[in-house]
N, C-alpha and C positions, 0 to 999 in steps of 0.2 A: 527798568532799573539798570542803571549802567554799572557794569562791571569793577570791580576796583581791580586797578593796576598792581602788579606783583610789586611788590617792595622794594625788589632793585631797580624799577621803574621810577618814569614825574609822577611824582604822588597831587591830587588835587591841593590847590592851595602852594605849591613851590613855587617860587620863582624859577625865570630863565637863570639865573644867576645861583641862584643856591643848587636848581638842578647840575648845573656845569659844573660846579664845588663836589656837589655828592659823586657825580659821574668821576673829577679825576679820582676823587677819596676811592671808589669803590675799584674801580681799574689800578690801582699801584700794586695789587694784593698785598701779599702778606707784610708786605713794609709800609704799609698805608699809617699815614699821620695827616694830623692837622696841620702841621707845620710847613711838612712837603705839599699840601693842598696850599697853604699860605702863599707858599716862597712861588711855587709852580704859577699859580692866578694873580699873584702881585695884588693879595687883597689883606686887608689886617686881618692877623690869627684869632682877632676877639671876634670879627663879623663868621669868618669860617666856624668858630668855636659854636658860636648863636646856631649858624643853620646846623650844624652836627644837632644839636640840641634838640630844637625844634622840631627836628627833619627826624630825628632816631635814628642818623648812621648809621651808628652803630651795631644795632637792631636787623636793619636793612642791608647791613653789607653783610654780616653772617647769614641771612636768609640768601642772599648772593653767593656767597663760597659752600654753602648747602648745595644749591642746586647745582651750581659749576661741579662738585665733586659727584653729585645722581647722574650728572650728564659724561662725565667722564668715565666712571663705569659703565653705566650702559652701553658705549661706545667703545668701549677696553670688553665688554660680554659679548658686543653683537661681533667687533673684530675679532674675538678668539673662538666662535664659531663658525668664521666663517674658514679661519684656518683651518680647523676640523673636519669642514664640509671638503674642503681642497684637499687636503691630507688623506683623507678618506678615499677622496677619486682617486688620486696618484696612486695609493696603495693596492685597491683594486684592480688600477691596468698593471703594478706591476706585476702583481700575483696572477693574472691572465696570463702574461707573459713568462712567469717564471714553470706555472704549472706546462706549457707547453713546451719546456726545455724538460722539466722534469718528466714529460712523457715520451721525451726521444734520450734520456738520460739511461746511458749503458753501468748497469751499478757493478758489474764485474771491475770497469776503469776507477771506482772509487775506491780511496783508501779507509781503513774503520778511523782516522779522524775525519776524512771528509762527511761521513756518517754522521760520526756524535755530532759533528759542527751543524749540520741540517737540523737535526733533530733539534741541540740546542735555540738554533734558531726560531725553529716553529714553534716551541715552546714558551719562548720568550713572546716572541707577536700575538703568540692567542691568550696568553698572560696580560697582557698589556690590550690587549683590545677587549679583556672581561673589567680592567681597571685594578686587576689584581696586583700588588708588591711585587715589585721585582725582584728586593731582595731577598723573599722568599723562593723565587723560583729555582728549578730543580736543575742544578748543574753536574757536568759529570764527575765532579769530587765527590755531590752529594748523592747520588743517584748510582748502587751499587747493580738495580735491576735494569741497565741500557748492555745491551747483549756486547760479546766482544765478537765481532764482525770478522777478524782478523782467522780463527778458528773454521769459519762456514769455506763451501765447497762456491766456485761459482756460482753454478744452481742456485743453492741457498742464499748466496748475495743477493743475487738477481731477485726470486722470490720475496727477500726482505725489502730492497728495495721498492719493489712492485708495491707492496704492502703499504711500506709508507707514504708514497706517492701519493694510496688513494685514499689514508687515512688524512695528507696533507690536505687533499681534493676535499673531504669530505667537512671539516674543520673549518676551512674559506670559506663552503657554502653554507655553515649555520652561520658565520658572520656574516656575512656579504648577500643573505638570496641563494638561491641556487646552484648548487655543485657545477662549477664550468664542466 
């Protein structure tokens, strides 16, 4: 049994002529008329009107702008995946590279904003790599428990830093696989 042709295809029984009619009719999209098939083929609007008729246009070109629109998502999902996939890599080697700054990083030379600003940061990216609202996340206006830095003795800089380095460490590898 042969297959039947999708709708926006020669349907059995078209002519060569009425298929050429339907084909411009269905390629104009959304401005699509009988008239512009008419004026376009140099054929009378009553012969063009006939095969609309016959043919179910109509019919056939929304089953056409159906699938044009399932094909342009799927192709608008598979490319915004694929970004994903890319975006993912890139962030990975940066975070390779950034945790290796952060393990030769003297945190006595940091200011307590260059602190909060870390912290903010990693809070933000692991927020946002759970799919979690950004505008909920936790900033230093709203967050009265982020220590004041400013207070601690080197040591204790040092020490906190240390600390978060490997809590940052520890964070990238339940994202990412294993603790670099």
């Amino acid at each position: 049994m042969a297959e039947r042709p999708e709708a926006w295809e020669r349907q059995p029984g078209e002519s060569a002529a009425a298929w050429e009619a339907f084909a411009c009719y269905r390629d104009l999209g959304l401005s699509r008329s009988i008239s512009k098939v008419a004026d376009t083929l140099r054929k009378a609007r009553t012969l063009v009107e006939r095969w609309s008729t016959n043919h179910q246009w109509v019919i056939r070109v929304e089953a056409f702008d159906r699938e044009q629109d399932r094909l342009w998502r799927a192709e608008r999902h598979q490319a915004s995946r694929e970004v994903a996939r890319r975006h993912a890599r890139l962030a990975t080697a940066a975070q390779s590279k950034i945790i290796v700054q952060l393990q030769q990083l003297d945190p006595s030379r940091l200011s307590p904003a260059d602190v909060i600003r870390w912290l903010e940061v990693t809070i933000r990216l692991e927020r946002q790599a759970y799919g979690m609202d950004l505008a909920e996340a936790v900033t230093t206006s709203d967050s009265p428990d982020l220590p004041d830095v400013s207070e601690l003795s080197d040591e204790e800089r040092r020490a906190r830093m240390e600390q978060l380095r490997r809590e940052l460490e520890s964070r990238i590898g339940t994202l990412g696989g294993e603790p670099r």
